[in-house]
C-alpha positions as CSV (number, residue, x, y, z in Angstrom):
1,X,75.4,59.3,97.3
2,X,72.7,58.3,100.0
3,X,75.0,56.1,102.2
4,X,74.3,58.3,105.5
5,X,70.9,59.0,105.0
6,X,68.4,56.6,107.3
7,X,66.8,53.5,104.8
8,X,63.2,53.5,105.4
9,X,60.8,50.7,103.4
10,X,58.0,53.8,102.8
11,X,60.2,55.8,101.9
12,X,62.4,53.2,99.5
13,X,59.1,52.3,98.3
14,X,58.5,56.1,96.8
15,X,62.0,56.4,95.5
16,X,62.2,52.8,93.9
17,X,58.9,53.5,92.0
18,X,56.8,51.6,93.0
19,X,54.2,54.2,94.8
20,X,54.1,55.3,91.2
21,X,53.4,52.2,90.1
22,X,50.8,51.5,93.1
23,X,47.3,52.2,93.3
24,X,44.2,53.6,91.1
25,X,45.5,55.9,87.8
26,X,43.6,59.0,88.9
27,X,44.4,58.3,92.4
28,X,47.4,59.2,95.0
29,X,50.5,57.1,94.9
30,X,50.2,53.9,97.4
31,X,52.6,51.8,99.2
32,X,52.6,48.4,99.6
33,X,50.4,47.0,102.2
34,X,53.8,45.7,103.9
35,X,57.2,46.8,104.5
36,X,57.8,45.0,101.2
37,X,61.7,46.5,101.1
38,X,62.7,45.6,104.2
39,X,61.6,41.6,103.6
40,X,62.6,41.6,100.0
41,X,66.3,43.0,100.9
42,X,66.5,40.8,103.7
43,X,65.0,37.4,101.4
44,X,68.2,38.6,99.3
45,X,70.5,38.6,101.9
46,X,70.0,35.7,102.7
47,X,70.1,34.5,99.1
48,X,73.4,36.2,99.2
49,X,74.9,34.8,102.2
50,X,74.0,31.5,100.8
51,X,76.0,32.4,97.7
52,X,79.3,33.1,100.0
53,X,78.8,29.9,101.7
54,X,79.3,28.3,98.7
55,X,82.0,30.4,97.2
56,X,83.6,29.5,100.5
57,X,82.8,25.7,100.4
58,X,84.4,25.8,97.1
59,X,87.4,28.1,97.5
60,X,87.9,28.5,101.2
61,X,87.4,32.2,100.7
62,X,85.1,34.5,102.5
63,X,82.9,37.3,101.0
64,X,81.7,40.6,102.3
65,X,77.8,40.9,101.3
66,X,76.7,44.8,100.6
67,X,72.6,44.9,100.0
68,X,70.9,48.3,99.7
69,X,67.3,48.7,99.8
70,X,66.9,50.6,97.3
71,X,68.6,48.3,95.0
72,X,66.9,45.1,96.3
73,X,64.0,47.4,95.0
74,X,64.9,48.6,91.5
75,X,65.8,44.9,91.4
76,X,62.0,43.6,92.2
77,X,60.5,46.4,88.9
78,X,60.5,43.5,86.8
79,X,58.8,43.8,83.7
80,X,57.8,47.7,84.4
81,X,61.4,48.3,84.5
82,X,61.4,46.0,81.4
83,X,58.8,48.2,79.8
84,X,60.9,51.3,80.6
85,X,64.0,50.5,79.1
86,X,63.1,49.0,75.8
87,X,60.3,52.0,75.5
88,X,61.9,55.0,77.1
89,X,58.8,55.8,78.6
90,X,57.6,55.5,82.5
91,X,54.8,53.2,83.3
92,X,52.3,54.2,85.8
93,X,49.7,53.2,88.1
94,X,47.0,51.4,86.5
95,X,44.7,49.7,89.9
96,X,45.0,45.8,89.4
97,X,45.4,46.1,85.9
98,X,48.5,44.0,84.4
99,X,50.5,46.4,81.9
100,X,51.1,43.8,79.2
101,X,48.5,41.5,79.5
102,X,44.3,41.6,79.4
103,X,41.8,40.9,80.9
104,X,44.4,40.4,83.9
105,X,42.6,42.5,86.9
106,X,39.8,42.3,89.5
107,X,36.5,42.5,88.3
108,X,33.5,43.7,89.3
109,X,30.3,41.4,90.4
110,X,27.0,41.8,91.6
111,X,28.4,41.3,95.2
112,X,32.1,42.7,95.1
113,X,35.1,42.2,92.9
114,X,36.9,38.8,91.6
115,X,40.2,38.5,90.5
116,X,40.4,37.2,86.6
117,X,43.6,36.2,85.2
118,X,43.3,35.5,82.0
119,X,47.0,34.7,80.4
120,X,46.2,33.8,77.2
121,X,44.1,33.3,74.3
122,X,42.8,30.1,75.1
123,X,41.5,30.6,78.5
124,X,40.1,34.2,76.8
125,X,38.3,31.8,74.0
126,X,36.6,30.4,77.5
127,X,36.2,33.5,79.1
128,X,33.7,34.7,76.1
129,X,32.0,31.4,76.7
130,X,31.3,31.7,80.5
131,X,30.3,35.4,79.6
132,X,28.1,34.9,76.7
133,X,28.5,38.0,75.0
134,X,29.3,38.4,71.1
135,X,30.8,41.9,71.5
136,X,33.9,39.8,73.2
137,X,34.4,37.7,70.2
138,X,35.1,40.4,67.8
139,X,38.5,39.4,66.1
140,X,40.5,42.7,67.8
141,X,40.6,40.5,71.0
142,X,41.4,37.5,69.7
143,X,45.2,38.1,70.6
144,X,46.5,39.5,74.1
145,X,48.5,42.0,71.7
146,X,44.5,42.9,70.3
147,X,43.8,43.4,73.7
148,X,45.9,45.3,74.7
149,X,45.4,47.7,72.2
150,X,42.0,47.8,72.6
151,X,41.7,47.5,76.4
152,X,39.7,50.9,77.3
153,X,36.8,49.3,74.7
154,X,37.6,45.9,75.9
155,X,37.2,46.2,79.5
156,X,34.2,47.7,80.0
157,X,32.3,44.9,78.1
158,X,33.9,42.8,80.6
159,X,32.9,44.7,83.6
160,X,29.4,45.2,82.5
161,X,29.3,41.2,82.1
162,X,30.8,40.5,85.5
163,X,28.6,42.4,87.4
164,X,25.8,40.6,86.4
165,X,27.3,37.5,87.9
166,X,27.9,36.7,92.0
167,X,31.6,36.3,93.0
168,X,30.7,32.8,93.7
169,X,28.9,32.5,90.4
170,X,32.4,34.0,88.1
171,X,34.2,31.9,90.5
172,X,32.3,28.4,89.7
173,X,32.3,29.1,85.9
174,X,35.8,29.8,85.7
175,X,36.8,26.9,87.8
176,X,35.0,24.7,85.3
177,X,36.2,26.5,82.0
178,X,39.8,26.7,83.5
179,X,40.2,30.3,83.8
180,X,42.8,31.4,86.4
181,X,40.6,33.3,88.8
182,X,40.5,33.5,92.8
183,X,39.1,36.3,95.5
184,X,40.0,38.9,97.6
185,X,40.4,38.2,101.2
186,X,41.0,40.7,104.0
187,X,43.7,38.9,106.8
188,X,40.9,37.1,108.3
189,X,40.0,35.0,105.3
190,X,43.1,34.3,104.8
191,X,43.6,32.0,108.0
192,X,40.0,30.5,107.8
193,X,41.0,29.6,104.0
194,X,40.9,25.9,103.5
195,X,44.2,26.2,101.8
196,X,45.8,27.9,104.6
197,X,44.4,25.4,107.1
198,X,45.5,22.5,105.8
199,X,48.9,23.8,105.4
200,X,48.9,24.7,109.2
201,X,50.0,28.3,108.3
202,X,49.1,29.3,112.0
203,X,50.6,28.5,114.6
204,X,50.2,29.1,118.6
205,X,53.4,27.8,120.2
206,X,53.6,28.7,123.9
207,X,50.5,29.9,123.1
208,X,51.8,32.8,121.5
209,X,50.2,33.0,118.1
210,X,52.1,33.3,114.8
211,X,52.3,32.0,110.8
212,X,54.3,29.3,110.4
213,X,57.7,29.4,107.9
214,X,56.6,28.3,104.7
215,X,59.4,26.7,103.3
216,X,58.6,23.1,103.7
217,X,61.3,20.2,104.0
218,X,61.2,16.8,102.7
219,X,63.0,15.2,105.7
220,X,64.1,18.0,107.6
221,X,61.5,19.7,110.2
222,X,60.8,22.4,111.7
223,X,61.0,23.5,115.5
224,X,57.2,24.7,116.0
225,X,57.1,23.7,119.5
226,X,57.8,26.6,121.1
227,X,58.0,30.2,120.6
228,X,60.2,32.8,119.1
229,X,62.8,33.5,122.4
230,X,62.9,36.4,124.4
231,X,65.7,39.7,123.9
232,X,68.5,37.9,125.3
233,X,67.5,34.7,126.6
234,X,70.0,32.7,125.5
235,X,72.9,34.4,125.7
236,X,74.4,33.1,128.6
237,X,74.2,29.3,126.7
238,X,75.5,30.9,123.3
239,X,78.7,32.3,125.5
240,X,79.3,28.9,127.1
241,X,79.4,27.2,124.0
242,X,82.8,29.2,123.2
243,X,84.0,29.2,125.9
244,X,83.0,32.8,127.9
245,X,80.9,34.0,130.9
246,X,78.5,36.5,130.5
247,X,81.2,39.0,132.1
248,X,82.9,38.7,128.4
249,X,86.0,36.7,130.0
């Protein structure tokens, strides 16, 4: 029905949900912080052309590939889709909340907010140790699904626990009680992360700064020598190589 209207990521994002789905509960709708359609439908293309590559490998056949962003989107809902279908009732926004799992959010400290992500009931056993507060242990939390139930009393014991601690301070204790946990860096960070560095995530060929591919290749590597090539710069070679002059004869 929408085959001649222009496809738009913001826009997509809205349709496909996940504005809804994005951003504080008594807050506006947000979108993503990146043209999440437009990568995701083009990581699925190529997923799909590498599908008709080996139809053709196989049967000598060709294929005619047809992505949509808005379905590359529905497709992405996941588990809120998931929660729709088998409920018949819309999720909605929640912050950095998880809709089926708790504690699973950022956190408050005493000097910003940590991300905890707790997944199940052993590493919430730990999280009560690291915390040290009895209220957590009551026997309603014991189980994600008591949790979940009881999230709006849950949480806020939580929070008020947090904030007492640094970031680095939640961090360290988690790390040592094996509680999934990690921060929240702005774009900077994220290149000065240790991680990041070691896996030579930036690049600067020519110069010309950039992030490096991360698919990494046991044997085969990767052209990071020099940069991305200018509109056009290689036509003339790509003609010669079948056999026609830039003229088109």
């Amino acid at each position: 029905p929408r085959a001649d209207l222009p496809g738009y990521d913001f826009i997509v994002q809205g349709m496909a949900g996940l504005m809804d789905l994005t951003g504080e509960p008594d807050g506006r709708p947000q979108k993503v912080g990146i043209p999440i359609a437009d990568i995701l439908t083009g990581l699925y293309g190529i997923i799909a052309i590498q599908a008709a590559l080996a139809r053709r490998a196989a049967t000598g056949l060709g294929e005619h590939v047809d992505m949509a962003l808005m379905d590359a989107m529905t497709g992405v809902l996941g588990n809120q889709a998931l929660n729709y279908l088998v409920s018949g009732t819309s999720p909605h926004r929640m912050g950095s909340s998880h809709p089926n799992i708790v504690p699973y959010q950022a956190v408050p400290c005493s000097d910003g907010y940590l991300i905890l992500a707790v997944g199940n009931d052993g590493q919430y056993a730990r999280l009560c140790d690291v915390l040290e507060v009895a209220a957590l242990r009551d026997p309603r939390f014991a189980s994600n699904a008591g949790r979940v139930e009881h999230r709006a009393e849950l949480v806020p014991q939580i929070e008020a626990a947090t904030r007492r601690l640094s970031r680095a301070q939640l961090q360290a204790a988690c790390d040592t009680h094996v509680i999934p946990a990690g921060p929240i860096h702005d774009v900077g960070e994220v290149f000065a992360d240790p991680q990041i560095v070691a896996r030579g995530m930036r690049i600067d060929p020519e110069g010309v700064p950039g992030v490096k591919s991360p698919i990494r290749f046991a044997d085969a590597g990767l052209s990071l020598d020099r940069a991305s090539p200018a509109l056009g710069e290689h036509t003339d070679a790509i003609l010669a190589e079948i056999g026609m002059t830039p003229s088109g004869d």
